[in-house]
ROMI-539603 format. One line per 8 residues: number of its first residue (from 1); their letters; for each residue x, y, z of C-alpha. Coordinates in pm, 1 decimal. Example, Ala and Ser with C-alpha at 12.3 -4.5 7.8 and 13.67 -1.06 7.14 Angstrom:
1 = as = 1230.0:-450.0:780.0 ~ 1367.0:-106.0:714.0 .
! end
This chain:
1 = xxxxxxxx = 4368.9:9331.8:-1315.7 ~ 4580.7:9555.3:-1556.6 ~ 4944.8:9579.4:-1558.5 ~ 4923.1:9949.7:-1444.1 ~ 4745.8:9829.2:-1119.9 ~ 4973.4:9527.7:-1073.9 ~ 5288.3:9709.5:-1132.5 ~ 5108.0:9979.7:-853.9 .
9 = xxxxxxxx = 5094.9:9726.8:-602.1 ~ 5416.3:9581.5:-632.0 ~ 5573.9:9928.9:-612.2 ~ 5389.5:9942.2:-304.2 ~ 5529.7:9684.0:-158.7 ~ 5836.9:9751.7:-231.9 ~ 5790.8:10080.9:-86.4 ~ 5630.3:9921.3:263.5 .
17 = xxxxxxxx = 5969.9:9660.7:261.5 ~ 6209.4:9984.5:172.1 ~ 6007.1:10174.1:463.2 ~ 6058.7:9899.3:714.6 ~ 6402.3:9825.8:650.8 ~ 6494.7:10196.8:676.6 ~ 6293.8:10209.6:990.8 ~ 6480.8:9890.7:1122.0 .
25 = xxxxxxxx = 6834.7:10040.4:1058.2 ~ 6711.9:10353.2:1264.7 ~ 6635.2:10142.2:1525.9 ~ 6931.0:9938.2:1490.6 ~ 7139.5:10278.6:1521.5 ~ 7023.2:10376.4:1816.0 ~ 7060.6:10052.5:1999.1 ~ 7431.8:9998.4:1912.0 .
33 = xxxxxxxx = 7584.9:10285.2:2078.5 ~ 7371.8:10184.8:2397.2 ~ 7488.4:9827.5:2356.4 ~ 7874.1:9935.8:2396.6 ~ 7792.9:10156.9:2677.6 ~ 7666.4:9802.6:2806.4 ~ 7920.8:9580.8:2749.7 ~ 8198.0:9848.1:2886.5 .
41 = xxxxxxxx = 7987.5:9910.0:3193.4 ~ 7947.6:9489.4:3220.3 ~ 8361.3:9500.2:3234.7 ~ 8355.2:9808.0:3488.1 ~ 8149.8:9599.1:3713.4 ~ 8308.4:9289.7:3669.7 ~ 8669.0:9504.3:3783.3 ~ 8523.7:9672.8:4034.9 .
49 = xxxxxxxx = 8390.4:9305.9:4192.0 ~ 8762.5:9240.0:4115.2 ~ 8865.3:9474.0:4372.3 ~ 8631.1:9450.4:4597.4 ~ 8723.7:9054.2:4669.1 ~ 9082.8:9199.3:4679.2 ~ 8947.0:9423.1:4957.1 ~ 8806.1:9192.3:5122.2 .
57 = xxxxxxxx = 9044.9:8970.8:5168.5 ~ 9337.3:9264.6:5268.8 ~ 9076.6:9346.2:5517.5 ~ 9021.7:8989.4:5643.2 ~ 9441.0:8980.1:5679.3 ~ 9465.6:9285.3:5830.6 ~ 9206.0:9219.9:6105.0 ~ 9375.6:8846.5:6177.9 .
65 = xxxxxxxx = 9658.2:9056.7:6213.9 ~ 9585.1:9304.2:6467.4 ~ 9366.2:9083.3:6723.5 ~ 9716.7:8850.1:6725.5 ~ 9922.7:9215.2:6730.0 ~ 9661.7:9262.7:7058.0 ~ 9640.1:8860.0:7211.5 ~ 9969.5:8650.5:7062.1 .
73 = xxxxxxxx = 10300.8:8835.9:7246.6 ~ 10507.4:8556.9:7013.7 ~ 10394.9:8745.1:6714.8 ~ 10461.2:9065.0:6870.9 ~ 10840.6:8957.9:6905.4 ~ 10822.7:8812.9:6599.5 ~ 10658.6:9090.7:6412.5 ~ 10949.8:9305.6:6598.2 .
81 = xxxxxxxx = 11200.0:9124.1:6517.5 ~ 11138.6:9091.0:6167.9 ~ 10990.9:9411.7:6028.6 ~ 11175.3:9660.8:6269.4 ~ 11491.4:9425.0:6320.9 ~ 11473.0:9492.6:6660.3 ~ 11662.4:9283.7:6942.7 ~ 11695.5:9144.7:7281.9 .
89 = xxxxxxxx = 11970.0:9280.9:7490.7 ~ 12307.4:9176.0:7464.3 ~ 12166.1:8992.5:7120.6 ~ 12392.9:9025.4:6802.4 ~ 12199.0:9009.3:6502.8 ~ 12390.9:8865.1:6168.1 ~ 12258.9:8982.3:5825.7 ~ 12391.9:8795.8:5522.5 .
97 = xxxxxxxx = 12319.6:8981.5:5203.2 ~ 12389.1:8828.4:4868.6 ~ 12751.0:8936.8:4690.5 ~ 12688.4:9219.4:4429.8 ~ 12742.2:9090.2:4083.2 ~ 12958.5:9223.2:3825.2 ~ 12943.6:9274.7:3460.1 ~ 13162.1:8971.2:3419.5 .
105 = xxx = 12912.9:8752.4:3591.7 ~ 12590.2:8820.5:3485.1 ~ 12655.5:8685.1:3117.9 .
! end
């Protein structure tokens, strides 16, 4: 083999290894943008699970709280009583609300 032919066939092998690695970095480019569209629809799900178990669970409290607003009349006066401040009559109800501070006392 002559040193013409030789140097021939390495250049083509260099030229198949240039040709795949060009090919491979096409590839690669196309993949990464897809990738991050991946990961930030993996975080989107995982926040929208989120709030679904936080949905849930409102829901859960909300329906304990209705069938005891419809069978329990204790919570019913105590529901009243606390969220409307309602009364019996002839009942004096005492609020106690915390002093307002001053400039002097908060430092």
């Amino acid at each position: 083999m002559s040193w013409p032919s030789a140097l021939w066939g390495k250049l083509q092998a260099l030229g198949f290894f240039v040709f795949v690695a060009i090919v491979g970095c096409g590839i690669a480019l196309l993949f990464v943008p897809l990738l991050h569209q991946r990961r930030e629809m993996q975080q989107d799900i995982a926040r929208l699970d989120r709030e679904i178990e936080q949905q849930d669970s409102l829901e859960k409290k909300q329906k304990t709280e209705i069938e005891a607003l419809k069978t329990d009349s204790s919570y019913i006066e105590r529901t009243a009583r606390n969220k409307l401040n309602l009364a019996r009559p002839n009942e004096v109800i005492f609020r106690f609300e915390a002093p307002p501070t001053t400039v002097a006392q908060r430092r």
